[in-house]
C-alpha positions in Angstrom: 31.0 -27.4 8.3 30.2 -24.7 6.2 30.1 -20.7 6.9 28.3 -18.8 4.4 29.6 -16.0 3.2 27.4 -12.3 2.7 27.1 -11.4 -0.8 28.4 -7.9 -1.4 26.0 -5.6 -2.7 27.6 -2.8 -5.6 25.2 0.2 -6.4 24.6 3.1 -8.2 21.9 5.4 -9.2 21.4 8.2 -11.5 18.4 10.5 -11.9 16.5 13.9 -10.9 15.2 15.0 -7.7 12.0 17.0 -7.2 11.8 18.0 -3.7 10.2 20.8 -1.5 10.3 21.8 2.6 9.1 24.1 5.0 11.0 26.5 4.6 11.6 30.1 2.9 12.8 30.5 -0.9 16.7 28.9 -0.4 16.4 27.1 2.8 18.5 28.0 5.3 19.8 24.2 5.5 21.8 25.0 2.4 23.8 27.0 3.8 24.6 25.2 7.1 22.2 27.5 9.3 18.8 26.1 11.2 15.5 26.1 9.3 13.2 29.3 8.8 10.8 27.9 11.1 12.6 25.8 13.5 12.0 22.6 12.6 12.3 20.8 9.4 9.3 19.2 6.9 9.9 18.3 3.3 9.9 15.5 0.6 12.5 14.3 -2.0 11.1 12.1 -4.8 14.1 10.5 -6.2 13.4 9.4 -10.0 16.0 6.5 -11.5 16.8 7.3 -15.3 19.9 4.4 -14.9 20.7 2.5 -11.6 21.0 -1.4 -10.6 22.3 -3.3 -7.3 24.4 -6.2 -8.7 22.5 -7.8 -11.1 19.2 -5.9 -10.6 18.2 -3.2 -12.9 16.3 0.3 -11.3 15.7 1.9 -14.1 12.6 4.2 -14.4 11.5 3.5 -10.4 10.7 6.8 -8.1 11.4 6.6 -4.7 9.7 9.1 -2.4 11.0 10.3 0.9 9.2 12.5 3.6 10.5 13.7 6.7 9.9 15.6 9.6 12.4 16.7 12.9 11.6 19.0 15.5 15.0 21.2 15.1 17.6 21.0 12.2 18.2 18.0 10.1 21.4 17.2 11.6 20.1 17.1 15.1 18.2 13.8 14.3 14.9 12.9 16.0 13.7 12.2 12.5 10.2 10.9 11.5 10.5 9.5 8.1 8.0 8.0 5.5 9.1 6.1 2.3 7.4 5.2 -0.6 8.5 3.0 -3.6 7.1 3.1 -7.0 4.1 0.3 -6.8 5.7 -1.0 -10.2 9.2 -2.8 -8.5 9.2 -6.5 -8.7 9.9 -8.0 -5.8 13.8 -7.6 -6.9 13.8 -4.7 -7.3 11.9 -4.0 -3.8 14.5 -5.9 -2.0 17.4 -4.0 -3.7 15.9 -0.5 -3.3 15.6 -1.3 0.5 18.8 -2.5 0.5 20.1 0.9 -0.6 18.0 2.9 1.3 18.9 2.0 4.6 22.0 3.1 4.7 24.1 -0.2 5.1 25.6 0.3 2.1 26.7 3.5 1.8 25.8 6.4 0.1 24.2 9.7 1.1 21.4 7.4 2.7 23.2 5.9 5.2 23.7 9.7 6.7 19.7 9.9 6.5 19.8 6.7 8.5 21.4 7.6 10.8 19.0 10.3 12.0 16.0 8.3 11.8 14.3 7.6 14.9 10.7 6.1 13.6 10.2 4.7 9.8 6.7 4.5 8.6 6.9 2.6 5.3 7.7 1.6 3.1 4.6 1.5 0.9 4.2 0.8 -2.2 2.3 3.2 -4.5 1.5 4.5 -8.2 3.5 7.2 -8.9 3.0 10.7 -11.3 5.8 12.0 -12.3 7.0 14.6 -14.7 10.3 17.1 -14.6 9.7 20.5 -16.4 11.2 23.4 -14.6 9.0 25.6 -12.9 6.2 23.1 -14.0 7.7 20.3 -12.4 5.2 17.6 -10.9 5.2 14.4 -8.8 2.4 12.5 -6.7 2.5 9.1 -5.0 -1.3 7.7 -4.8 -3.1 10.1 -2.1 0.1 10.4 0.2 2.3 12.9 -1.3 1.9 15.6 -4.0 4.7 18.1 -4.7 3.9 21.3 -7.6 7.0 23.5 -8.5 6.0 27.2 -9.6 8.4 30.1 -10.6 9.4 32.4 -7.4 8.2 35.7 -8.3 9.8 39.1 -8.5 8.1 40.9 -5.5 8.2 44.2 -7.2 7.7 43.0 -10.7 6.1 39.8 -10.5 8.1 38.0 -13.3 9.6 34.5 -12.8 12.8 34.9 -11.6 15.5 32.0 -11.9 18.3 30.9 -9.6 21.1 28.3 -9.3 22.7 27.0 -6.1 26.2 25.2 -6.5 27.7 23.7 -3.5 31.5 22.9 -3.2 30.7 20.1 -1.0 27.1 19.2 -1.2 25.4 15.6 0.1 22.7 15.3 -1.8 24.0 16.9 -5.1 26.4 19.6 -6.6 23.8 21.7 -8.1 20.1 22.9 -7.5 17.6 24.6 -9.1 15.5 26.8 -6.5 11.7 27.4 -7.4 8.6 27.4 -5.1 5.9 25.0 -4.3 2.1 25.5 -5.3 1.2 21.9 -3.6 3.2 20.7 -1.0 1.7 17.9 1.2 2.1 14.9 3.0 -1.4 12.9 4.0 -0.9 9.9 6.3 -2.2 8.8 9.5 1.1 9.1 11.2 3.2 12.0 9.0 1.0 14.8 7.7 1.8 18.4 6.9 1.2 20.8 4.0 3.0 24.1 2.8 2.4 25.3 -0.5 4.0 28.9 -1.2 7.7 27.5 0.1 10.6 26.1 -0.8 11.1 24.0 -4.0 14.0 22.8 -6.1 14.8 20.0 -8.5 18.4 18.4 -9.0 20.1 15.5 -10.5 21.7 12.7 -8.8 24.4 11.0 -9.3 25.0 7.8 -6.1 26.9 4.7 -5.5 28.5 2.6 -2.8 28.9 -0.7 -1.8 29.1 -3.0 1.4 
C-alpha cells in the first residue's frame, strides 16, 4: 500500500499595487493606529510583472482584493471579495488560489487569517494602467479605483509624498495620492469613497508550504 505524498508548492510574485480605502490622506493603519472612521473599506489590485508557482507562470495576471471590517484590520471580522484576471488558464487559477489563501505563506496567509466570509473568487476582465497620480484599474463593473494628486489646501498644487516603513507587510515603500473613483459594486460588498486615500507600491512575495 501506497501513501501519496503532497506536492510542495514554491512561489513568488513581483509587481505594483494600486490600492485605495476609506480613510483620510496617509491612513492611520500605517502607522499602527485605528482607521479615520472606525472601520476599514479599501481594495488592493495586485498586478504580476514576474511570478510562477512551481512550474506555472503568472506573469501579467491582476488580482483584485476588496475588503471590509467593522473596526481595525487587525481585529478581524473581515468581509472580503477577490477577483482574478478573467484571462488565467485554469493553471494558473488553481495556483493563484493556492497563494491566496494563505496556506502557503506569504503576507496572505495574515489576510486569511482575518477573514470571516469570502465572496469570490470571480473571474473578470481587468483595465489596468500604473502612471502616478494618473494611475487606473477596473475589474468588469465590480471595482474601479482613479488615483489623483492630493492637493495643497492653501495653494492647490499637487503635492508628492513617500512613506517608508522599517517593517512593513505589504511592502517597504508607498506612494500616497488620493482617489477620484473609489468603489466596490456587488450584491454582497458595496461601498464608494472617492476624495480618500490612495497609494500605489511594488511588491516583492514568496513562500512555500
Amino acid at each position: 500500500m501506497t501513501t501519496a505524498t503532497k506536492t510542495k508548492v514554491k512561489w513568488n510574485l513581483k509587481g505594483e499595487v494600486i490600492s485605495g480605502c476609506n480613510c483620510d490622506w496617509g491612513c492611520p493603519c500605517n502607522f499602527d493606529a485605528p482607521p479615520t472612521y472606525g472601520g476599514c473599506n479599501g481594495v488592493y489590485a495586485f498586478h504580476i510583472k514576474e511570478g510562477s508557482s512551481n512550474n506555472t507562470k503568472l506573469d501579467g495576471l491582476t488580482i483584485g482584493f476588496a475588503a471590509s471590517t467593522p473596526a481595525a484590520v487587525h481585529l478581524g471580522n473581515m468581509t472580503a471579495y477577490l477577483i482574478l484576471d478573467e484571462r488565467a488558464t485554469p493553471q494558473q487559477r488553481e495556483a493563484l488560489g493556492t497563494i491566496l489563501s494563505g496556506k502557503v505563506g506569504g503576507p496572505f496567509a495574515v489576510f486569511a487569517g482575518l477573514i470571516t466570509k469570502l465572496i469570490g473568487p470571480e473571474f473578470l476582465p481587468v483595465e489596468w494602467k500604473l502612471a502616478g497620480p494618473k494611475s487606473y484599474v477596473r475589474f468588469g463593473d465590480r471595482i474601479e479605483v482613479k488615483l489623483d494628486s492630493i492637493k495643497n489646501p492653501v495653494s492647490g498644487k499637487p503635492a508628492g509624498f513617500t512613506l517608508r516603513f522599517t517593517d512593513g507587510l505589504l511592502t517597504k515603500e508607498s506612494k500616497p495620492m488620493a482617489t477620484s473613483v473609489f468603489r466596490v459594486s456587488h450584491p454582497q460588498l458595496s461601498f464608494s469613497h472617492p476624495g480618500k486615500y490612495g497609494q500605489t507600491f511594488k511588491f516583492d512575495y514568496a513562500g512555500e508550504g
